[in-house]
N, C-alpha and C positions, 0 to 999 in steps of 0.2 A: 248678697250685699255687694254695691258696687263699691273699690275701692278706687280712690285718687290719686294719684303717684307724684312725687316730685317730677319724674323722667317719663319717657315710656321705652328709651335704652339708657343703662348705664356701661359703658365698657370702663374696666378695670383693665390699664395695660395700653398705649400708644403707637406700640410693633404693627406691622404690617397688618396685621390680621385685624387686629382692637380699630385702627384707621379705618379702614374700608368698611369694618360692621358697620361704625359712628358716620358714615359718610351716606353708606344705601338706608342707613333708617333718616335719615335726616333727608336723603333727597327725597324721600316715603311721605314725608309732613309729619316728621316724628321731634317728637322735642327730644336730645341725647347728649348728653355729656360724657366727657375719658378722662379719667383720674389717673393719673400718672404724676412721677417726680420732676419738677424740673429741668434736672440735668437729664434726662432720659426720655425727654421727648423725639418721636419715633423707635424708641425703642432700643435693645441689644440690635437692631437689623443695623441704625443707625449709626449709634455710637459707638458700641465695642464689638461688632459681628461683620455683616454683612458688606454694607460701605467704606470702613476699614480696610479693610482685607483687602477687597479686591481694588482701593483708592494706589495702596501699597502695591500691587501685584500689579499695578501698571505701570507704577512709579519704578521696579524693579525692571522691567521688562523695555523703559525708552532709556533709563542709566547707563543698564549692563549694555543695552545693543545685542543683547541677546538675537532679537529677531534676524537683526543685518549680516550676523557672523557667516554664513551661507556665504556671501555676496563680497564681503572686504575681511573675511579671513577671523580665525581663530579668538585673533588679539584683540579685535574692534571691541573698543566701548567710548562711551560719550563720554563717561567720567571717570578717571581713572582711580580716583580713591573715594568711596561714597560712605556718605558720614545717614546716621538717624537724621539730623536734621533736614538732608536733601529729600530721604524718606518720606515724613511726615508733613514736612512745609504743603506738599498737595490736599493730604489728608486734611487736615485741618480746614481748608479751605471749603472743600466738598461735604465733610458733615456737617458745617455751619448754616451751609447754601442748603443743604436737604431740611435740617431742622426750621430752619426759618420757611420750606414748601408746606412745611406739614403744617407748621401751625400756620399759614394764610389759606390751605384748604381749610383747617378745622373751622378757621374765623368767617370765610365766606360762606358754609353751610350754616352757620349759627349754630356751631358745637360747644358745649362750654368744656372751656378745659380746666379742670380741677387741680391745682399742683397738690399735690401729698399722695400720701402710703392708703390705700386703702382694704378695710377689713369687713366681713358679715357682723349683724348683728341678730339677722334673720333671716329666711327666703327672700324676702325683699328690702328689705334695709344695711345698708353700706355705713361707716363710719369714716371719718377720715380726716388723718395726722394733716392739720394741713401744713405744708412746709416753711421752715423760718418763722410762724408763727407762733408753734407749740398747742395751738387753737385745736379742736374738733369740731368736726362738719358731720351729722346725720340728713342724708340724704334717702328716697325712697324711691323703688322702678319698678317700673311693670314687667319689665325683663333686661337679665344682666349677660352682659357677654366678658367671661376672662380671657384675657388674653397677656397673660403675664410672662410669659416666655420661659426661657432657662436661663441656667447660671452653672459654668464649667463643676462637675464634680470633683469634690478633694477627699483622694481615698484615705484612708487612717495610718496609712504606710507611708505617704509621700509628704515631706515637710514642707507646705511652701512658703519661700520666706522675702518673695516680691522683688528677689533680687537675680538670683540665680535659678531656684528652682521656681517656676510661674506657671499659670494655666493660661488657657488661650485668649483670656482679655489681657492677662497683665504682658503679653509678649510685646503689644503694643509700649507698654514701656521702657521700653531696651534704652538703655546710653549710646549706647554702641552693637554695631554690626560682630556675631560672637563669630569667631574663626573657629568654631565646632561647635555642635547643638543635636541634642538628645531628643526626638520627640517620639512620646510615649504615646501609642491610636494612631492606627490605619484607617480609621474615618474619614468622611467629606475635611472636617478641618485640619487635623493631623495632617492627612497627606496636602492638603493645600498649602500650610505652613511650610510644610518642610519640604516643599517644590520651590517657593519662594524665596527662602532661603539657602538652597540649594544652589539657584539661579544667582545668589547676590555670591558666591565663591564659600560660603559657609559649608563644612564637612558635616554632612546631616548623616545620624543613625536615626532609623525608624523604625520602633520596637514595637510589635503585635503579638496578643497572644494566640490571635485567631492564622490559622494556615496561610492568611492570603488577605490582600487589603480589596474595597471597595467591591464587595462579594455579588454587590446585587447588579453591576454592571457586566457587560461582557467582557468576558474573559479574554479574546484577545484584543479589545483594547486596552483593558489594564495591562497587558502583557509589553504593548507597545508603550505606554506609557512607563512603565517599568524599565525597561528597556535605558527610555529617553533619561529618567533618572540616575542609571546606575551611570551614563555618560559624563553625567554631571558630578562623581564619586560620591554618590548617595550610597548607606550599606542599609540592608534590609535585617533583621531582627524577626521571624515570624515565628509561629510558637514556640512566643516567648512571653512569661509574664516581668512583670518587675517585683524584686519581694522589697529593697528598700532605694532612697534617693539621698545622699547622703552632700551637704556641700560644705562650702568654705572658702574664704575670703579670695580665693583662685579659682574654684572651678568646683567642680560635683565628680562623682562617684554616683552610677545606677547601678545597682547589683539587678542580676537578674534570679529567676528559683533556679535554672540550671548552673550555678553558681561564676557565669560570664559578670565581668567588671568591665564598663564601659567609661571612661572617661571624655568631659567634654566642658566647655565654658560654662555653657546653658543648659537645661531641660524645660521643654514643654510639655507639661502633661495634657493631653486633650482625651482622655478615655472615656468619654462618657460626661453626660450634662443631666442637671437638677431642676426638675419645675420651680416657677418661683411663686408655691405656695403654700409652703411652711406659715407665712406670716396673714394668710385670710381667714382664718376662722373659719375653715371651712365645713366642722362640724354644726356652728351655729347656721347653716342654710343647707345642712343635712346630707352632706358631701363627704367622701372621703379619698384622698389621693394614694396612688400607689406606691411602692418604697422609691420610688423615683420622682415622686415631686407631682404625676403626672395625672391629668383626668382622660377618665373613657366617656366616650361618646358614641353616639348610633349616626346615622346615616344623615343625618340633618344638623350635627353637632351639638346635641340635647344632650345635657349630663343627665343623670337617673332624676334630677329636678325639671322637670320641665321647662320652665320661661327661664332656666339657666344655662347660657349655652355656653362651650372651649374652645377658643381656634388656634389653630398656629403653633409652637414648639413644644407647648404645655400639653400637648392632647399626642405627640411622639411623632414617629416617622409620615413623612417625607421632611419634616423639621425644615421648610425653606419656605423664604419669603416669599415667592412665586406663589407657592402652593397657600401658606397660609392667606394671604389678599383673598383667594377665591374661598376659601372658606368661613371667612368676615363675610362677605358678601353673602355669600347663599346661607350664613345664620340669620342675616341680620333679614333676609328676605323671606326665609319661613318664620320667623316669630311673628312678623307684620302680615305674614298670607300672600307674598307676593311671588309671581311663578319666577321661577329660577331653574337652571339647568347648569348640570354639570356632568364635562366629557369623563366620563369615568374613565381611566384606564389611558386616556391620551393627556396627561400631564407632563411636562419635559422637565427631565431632571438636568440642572447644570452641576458644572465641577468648575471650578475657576482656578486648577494645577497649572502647573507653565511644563506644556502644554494644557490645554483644555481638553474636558469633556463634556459631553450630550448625548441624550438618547432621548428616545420617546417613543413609547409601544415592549413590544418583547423582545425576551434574549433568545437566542438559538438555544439555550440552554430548556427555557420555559416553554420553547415550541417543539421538543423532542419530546419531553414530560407528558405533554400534552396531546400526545402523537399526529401532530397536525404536521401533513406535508410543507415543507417549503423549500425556497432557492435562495442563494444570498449572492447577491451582485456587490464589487467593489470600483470604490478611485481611491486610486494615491495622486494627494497635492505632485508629489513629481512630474506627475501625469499633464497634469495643469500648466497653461501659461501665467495663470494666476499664483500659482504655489512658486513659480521659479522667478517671480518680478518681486515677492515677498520674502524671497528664499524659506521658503518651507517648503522641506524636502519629506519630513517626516508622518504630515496631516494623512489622515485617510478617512473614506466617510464607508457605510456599508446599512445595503440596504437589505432587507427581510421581507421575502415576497413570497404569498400563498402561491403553491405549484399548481394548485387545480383554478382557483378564482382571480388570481394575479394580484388580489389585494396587496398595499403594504400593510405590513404588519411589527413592522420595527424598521428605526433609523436608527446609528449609532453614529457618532461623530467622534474624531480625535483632531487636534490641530488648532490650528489659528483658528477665530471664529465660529469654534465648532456652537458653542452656546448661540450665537444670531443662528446659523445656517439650519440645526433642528428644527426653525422653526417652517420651513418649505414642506420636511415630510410630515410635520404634525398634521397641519392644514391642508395636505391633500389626505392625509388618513382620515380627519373628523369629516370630511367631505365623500368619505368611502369612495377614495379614487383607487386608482391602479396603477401599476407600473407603466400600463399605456400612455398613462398623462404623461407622463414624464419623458417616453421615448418619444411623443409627438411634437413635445413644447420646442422652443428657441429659445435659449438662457444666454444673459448679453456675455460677451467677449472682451476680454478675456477675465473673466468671475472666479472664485471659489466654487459659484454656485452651480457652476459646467459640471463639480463632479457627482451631482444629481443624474445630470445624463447621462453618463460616462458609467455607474454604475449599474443603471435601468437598463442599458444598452447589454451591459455584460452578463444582468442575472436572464434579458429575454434569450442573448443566444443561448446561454446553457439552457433554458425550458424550451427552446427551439429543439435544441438537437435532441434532449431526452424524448420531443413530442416524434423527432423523424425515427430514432431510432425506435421505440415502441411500435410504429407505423409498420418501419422495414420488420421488423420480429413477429409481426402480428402477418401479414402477409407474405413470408418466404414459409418455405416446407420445412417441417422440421427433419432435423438430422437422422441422420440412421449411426447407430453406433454399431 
């Protein structure tokens, strides 16, 4: 029996991911609508996450004069006393401009956008609170895409009271810049807050219970990176858990289990985030998430429902906006039949710490494991005319190249720009270039982008000299002992 649909996509969820599904079924000649809440159009990426964050992290970064200190010394800053309002005044401006982009894409593809809460009533039927009205909306699809994101977790230990103790949306509501601040998770946000804040003169402790932060990147760029923070009297905290958070009208108390007492204005907990799918009903379409909020999916983003598909922070790691967009896209293209590809394995990961990170491809760590030969060629910004006219002294880039096939095989970035500049060695990797490209090209003067050469340059002579030496050793007589 054929069935008729109000839709033939409904995404649930406006974030990145819900966008792009709602955008390739509709440029498809798909009738689709996104139900989301008003205030949260485009999503946590938009309003409390993503464009936030890094709105702030550049607002911090032209105040302090951080970048210029190189060049007119220690003391440079643009503004000598910097209040939240200087802060935020950009912020505000850039979420508004974004949310007003999303919804004239939604409106030029003929997306409807649904304001309210929405919930299952079936495999294919949606209900929905609709907003300010108190009204309900039954609506029916032929296939649904969630994409509702996360929501900071709050462990049973940690009181948060929107003042002192906050998670990583309510940080955004600071009064005031805290002259010391506790942040609990060496994750992507943890450590990006507490770089930022670091950077505004604030004395940041950052508590982890895991040995070491940002595990899955290379290790000696976190190390640099670590490095650049302790400069900034950052202290590090690492296995460590917290057992309580304790505040008052002054400041907090974190006890930790080894029974350390840290005192500070503020704590930010950012330990971990919640799918935001408590509230779908999502045994009524046959679903069930894990203690984390979170749905699995197969290779095409199918939950165990078929025409129901997850993308983006709700379905878990890589948790980034980048990442989630292309998997909107390539659900919203296999529900419909349409061919789609995706670079497996060359996604770049950004960090937007002050300093920056990037990578894209493997760690030295994953290419040992794996016992695959390789070489690793470096530049330091020092190196660079470009790194000394921006005063970055500190950036390094380093490249990972197979010793027998001269492929790349990983780029890492640290530094100014590191997040644009990854994007060089992705694109000759998706293109299965080689380090030859790169020793052959002319990169303009005086770039960042030099120290792509500069690297290529460094890891051929070392596979140079390993090729002469094998040569000479294969050819001379062996020893007599």
């Amino acid at each position: 029996m054929e069935h008729t649909y109000d839709f033939d996509l409904a995404v649930i969820g406006s974030g990145p991911g819900g966008q792009k599904a709602a955008i390739m079924a509709a440029k498809l000649g798909h009738k689709v609508c996104v139900i989301d809440s008003k205030s949260m159009v485009g999503g946590v990426c938009v309003n409390t996450g993503t464009i936030p964050s890094k709105t702030l992290r550049e607002a911090v970064l032209y105040l302090t004069g951080m970048q210029l200190r190189d060049l007119y010394g220690a003391s440079y800053r643009v503004k000598e006393e910097i209040t939240i309002s200087d802060l935020l005044a950009r912020q505000q401006h850039v979420v508004g401009r974004e949310t007003e982009v999303i919804r004239s894409q939604l409106m030029r593809n003929h997306i409807e956008l649904v304001a309210g809460h929405a919930s299952f009533l079936d495999p294919h039927t949606l209900t929905v609170e609709i907003e300010g009205l108190g009204a309900l909306r039954t609506l029916t699809a032929d296939h649904i895409v969630i994409g509702t994101g996360t929501m900071p977790a709050h462990p049973p230990n940690v009181d948060f009271d929107d003042v002192r103790v906050l998670d990583s949306d309510q940080i955004l509501t600071l009064d005031t810049v805290p002259g010391s601040l506790v942040v609990v998770g060496a994750g992507v946000i943890g450590v990006e807050y507490a770089s930022i804040f670091a950077a505004l003169g604030t004395r940041v402790t950052l508590v982890e219970k895991r040995d070491n932060m940002l595990d899955f990147c290379d290790p000696e760029i976190v190390e640099s990176l670590k490095f650049h923070l302790r400069d900034h009297t950052m202290s590090f905290r690492f296995g460590e858990e917290v057992s309580s958070v304790e505040s008052s009208g002054r400041g907090t108390i974190t006890t930790l289990a080894s029974g350390k007492k840290i005192a500070a204005e503020v704590v930010m907990h950012s330990a971990g985030r919640q799918g935001n799918t408590a509230k779908l009903n999502l045994d009524l379409a046959g679903l069930k998430a894990d203690n984390r909020g979170r749905l699995v999916v197969n290779e095409h983003y199918q939950t165990e429902v078929p025409h129901i598909y997850a993308v983006g922070d709700v379905i878990g790691f890589p948790a980034l906006a980048a990442t989630s967009m292309d998997q909107g896209r390539l659900a919203a293209a296999h529900a419909f039949h349409e061919p789609a590809n995706e670079l497996h394995g060359l996604q770049p990961i950004g960090i937007y710490t002050i300093p920056e990170i990037s990578f894209c491809g493997k760690t030295e760590g994953e290419l040992t494991r794996e016992s695959v030969p390789f070489e690793v060629g470096i530049s330091r910004y020092r190196e660079l005319a470009r790194g000394q006219i921006i005063g970055d002294s500190y950036g390094m880039l380093k490249l990972i190249v197979h010793a027998d096939t001269r492929e790349i095989l990983g780029v890492h970035v640290f530094g100014s720009n590191a997040t644009e500049l990854v994007h060089i060695g992705q694109a000759i990797m998706g293109c299965g270039g080689t380090v030859d490209y790169l020793v052959d090209t002319v990169m303009n003067y005086p770039t960042l982008s030099e120290a792509y050469k500069v690297a290529a340059l460094d890891v051929s002579n070392k596979l140079r000299a390993v090729a002469r030496f094998t040569m000479e050793m294969a050819t001379s007589e062996p020893s007599m002992l």
